[in-house]
N, C-alpha and C positions, 0 to 999 in steps of 0.2 A: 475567825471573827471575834469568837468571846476572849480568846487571849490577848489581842490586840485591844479591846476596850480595858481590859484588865489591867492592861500594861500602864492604859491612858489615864486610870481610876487611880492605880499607886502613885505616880505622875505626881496630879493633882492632890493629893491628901499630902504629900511631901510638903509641895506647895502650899499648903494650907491653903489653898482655892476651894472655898465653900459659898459657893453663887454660880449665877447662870455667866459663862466666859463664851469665848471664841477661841478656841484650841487651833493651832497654826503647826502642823505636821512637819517642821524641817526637811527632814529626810526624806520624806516623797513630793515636797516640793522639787526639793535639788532631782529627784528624778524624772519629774515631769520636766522639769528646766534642760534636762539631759536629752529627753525624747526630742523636744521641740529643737533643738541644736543637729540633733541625728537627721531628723525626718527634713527639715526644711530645704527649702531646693536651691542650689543655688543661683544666686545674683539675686535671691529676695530679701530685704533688710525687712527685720522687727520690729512694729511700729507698738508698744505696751501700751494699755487700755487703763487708764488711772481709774475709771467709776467701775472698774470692775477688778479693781487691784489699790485699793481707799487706802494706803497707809503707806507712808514713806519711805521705812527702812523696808517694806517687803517690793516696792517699786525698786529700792537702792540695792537690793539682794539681787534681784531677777535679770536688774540694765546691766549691773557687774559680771556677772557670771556669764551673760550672752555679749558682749559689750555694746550695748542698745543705748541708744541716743535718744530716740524718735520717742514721742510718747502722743498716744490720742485722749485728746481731753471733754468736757463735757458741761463744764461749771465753773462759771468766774473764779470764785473761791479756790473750789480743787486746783485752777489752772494758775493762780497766783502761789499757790504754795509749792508746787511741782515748779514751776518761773524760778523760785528761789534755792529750792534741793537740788536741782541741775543746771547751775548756769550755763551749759554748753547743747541742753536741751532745745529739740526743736519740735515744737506742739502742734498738731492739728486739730480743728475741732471735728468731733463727728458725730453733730448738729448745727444747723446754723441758729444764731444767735438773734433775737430783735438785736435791730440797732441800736434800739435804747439802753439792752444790757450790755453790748457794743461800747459803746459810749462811756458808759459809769467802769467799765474797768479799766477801757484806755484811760478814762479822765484820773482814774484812782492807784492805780497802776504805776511803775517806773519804764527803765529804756528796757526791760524784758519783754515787756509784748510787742517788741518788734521780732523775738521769736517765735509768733504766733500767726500759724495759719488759718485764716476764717472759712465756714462752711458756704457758698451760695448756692441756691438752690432754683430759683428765678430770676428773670430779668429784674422785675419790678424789687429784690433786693439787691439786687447788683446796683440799681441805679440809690439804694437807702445807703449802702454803704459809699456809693461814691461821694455824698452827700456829705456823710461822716467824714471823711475822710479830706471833704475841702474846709469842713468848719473846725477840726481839728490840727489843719495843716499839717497831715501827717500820711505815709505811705503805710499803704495797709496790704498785706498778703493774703491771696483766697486761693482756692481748690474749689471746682466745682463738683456739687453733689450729683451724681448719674444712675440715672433707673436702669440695672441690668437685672430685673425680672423680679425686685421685689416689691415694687412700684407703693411705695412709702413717702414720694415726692423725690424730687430733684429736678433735670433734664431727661426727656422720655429719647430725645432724638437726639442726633449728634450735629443736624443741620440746624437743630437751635442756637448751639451753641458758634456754629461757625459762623451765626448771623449775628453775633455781639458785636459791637465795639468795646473794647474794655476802656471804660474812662482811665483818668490822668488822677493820677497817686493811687489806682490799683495795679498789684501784679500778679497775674494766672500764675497759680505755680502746678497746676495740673487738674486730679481729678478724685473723687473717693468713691470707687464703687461698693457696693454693702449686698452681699446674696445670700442674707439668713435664709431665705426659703429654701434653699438648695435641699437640704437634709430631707427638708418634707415633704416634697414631689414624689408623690406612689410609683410604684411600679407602673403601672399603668398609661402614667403621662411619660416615661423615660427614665423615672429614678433622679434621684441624687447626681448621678455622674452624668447626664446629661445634660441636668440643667445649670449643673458648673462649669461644663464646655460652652451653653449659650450663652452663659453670664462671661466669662471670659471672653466669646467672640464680641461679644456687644462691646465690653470697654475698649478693647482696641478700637473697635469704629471711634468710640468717643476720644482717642488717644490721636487716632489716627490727623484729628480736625484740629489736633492741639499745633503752636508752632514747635518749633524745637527748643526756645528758649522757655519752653510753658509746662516741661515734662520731668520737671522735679520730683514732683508725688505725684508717682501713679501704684492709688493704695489700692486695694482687694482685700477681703476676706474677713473673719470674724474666726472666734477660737473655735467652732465647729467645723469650717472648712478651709483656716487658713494653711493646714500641711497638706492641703490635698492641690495646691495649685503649684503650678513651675511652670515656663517654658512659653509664658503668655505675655502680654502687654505690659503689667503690673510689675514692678519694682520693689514692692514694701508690701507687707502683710501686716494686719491687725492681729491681733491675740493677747487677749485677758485672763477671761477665767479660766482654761487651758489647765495655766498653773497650779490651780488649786480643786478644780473639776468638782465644781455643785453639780447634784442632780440633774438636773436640766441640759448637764454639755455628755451626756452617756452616749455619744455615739459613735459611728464606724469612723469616723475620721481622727477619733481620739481612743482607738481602744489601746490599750496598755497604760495608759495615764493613771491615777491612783488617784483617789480621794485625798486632798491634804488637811481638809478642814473641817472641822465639825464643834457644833454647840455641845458643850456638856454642862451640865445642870445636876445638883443634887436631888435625890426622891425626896420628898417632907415625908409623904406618910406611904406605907403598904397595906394594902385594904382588903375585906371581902367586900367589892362595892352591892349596896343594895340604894335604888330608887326611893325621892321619897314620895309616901303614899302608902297605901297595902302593901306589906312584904309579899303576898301572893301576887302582883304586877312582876316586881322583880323575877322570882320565880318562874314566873310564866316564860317572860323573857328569854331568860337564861337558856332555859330548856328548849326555847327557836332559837337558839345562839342568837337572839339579836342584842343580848348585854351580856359582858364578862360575869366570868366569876371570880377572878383577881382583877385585882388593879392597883395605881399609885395616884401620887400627888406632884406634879412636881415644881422647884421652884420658876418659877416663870412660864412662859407660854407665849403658844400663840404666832410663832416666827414663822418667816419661811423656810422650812425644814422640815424632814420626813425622817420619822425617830430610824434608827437602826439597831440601838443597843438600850437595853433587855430586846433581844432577837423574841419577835412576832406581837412588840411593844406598838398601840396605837388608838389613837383617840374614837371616842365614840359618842356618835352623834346624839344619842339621846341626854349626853348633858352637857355636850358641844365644848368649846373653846373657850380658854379664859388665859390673860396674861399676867395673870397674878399666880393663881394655881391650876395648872392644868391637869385634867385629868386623862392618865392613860388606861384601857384594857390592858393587861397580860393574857396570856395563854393561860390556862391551868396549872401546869406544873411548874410553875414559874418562881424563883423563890429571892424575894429581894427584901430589902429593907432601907428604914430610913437612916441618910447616912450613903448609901450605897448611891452612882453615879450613872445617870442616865445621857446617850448621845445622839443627834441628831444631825441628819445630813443637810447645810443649806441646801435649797435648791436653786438658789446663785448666790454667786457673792458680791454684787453691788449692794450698797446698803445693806447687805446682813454685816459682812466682816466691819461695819462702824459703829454697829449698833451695841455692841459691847462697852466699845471706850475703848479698849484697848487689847491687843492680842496676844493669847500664852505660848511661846512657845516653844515647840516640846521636839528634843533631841535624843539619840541614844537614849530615851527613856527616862527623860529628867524634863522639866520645865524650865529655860536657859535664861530667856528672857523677855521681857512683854516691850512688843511694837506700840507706840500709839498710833491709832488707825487715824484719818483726816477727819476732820467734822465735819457732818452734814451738809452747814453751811448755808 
């Protein structure tokens, strides 16, 4: 671990990168990009998750290497710019949209969003978009959204859906099931692998009510459980953060994957931190371990991100959070300075990896070249 921070610290001083960045790890991306190629099953196509993969040449790095088409989108903006880096893209949303913001991109938009597949989620939108759809004079494509167990909204039952009429200039092109929950089901209730075999049995009922002409996208999955499915109703899997594995995706369906990304920020200052008030407060403190006896400063703060380097480096509460300068505990023996390079693991990557501007990134132990990541937006 401290060799590989180290490695990441020369890196950047080469670079002359002195500010808080977004470090983009090449080489264990290409190997999570490898795992996800090995593990996945076959007949399932790769559908890439743009808000969770914000920046174009590293969506252009991941569709090339896997030869991926498909992309899930989330945001007018994101979905106009990705419209134009893939002309041969085909997008699904996965959220459904007011029709109002419906509307301003159709209106604002060229003939690319007629490679865009819409989310519905209810009748009472299905009947907003048919609406749309007569005042724009234009065909519109949707995917229904299906509750298989994480009950987040959509269709709960399959027989809802076989009660539709689909108005005149929409086209069902299937269906988007979503089973974040899976991972979190205890033992208790079944597990994980239980409740990815009911979520699996459920979308097939909802596949089952679809006609044949309507089974285009049949998605599943999310980058926690999309290599643990094959051999089910589902044609296409989602998967984002996978690639770059924030905190938050550490689990059994992704073990071997590798961290690809992390904030690095320089130290301002290395302290004996003391409280203000009585130095005997501090003291006190110290001796209940409830405040360090080292610590730093660093430049920025505040992200989502759990430090990992200076190893047993982390914030403490009694003089809280700041994005300007954050303050970290060290351990004791701990010997750092300013100048020296502190790192932290997102714990996702939607909106972290944009909030830099732009991403380093680092090869063979060099910094090659910086991505810009999408805007906001």
């Amino acid at each position: 671990m401290n060799a590989y921070f180290a490695e990441l610290s020369k890196a950047l001083k080469a670079a002359e990168i002195f500010r808080p960045c977004l470090v983009l790890d090449r080489d264990r991306l290409d190997g999570n990009i490898a795992l996800v190629r090995e593990r996945l099953a076959p007949g399932l196509a790769v559908r890439l998750v743009d808000k969770s993969l914000p920046c174009l040449p590293l969506l252009s790095h991941i569709a090339k290497t896997l030869g991926a088409n498909r992309f899930m989108t989330f945001h007018p903006p994101v979905t106009q710019a990705v419209l134009d880096a893939f002309p041969r893209g085909d997008l699904l949303y996965g959220k459904p949209m007011p029709a109002g913001a419906a509307k301003a991109a159709l209106a604002g938009g060229g003939a690319g969003w007629s490679r865009v597949c819409w989310l519905i989620d209810t009748a009472e939108r299905l009947a907003e978009y048919s609406a749309l759809a007569a005042e724009l004079g234009t065909e519109l494509r949707f995917a229904f959204e299906v509750d298989v167990g994480l009950h987040r909204g959509g269709f709960a039952n399959p027989a809802e859906i076989k009660a539709l009429t689909i108005p005149k200039r929409l086209r069902c092109e299937g269906i988007m099931a979503y089973e974040a929950h899976a991972p979190e089901i205890p033992g208790l209730f079944g597990g994980a692998e239980k409740a990815l075999k009911q979520a699996s049995a459920k979308a097939a009922e909802f596949v089952a009510v679809l006609g044949a002409d309507q089974r285009r996208i049949l998605n599943i999955g999310g980058s926690k459980t999309a290599l643990l499915h094959g051999g089910g109703a589902a044609n296409e899997i989602s998967i984002g953060s996978a690639f770059v594995l924030p905190k938050d995706f550490d689990t059994p369906g992704l073990r071997g994957f590798q961290p690809a990304a992390f904030i690095a920020t320089p130290i301002l200052k290395a302290i004996d931190p003391v409280l203000p008030g009585p130095a005997a407060v501090s003291a006190t403190l110290q001796a209940l371990g409830l405040f360090p006896r080292k610590g730093c400063y660093l430049y920025g703060g505040k992200w989502m991100a759990e430090p990992v380097f200076p190893e047993g480096m982390k914030p403490n509460g009694l003089i809280g959070l700041s994005s300007n300068q954050q303050f970290m505990g060290l351990p004791a023996g701990t010997e750092v300075k300013p100048g020296d390079y502190a790192f932290l693991r997102p714990t996702q990557s939607e909106a972290v990896l944009q909030h830099f501007g732009s991403i380093a990134v680092c090869s063979a132990g060099r910094i090659m070249e910086f991505w810009p990541a999408l805007p906001m937006g």
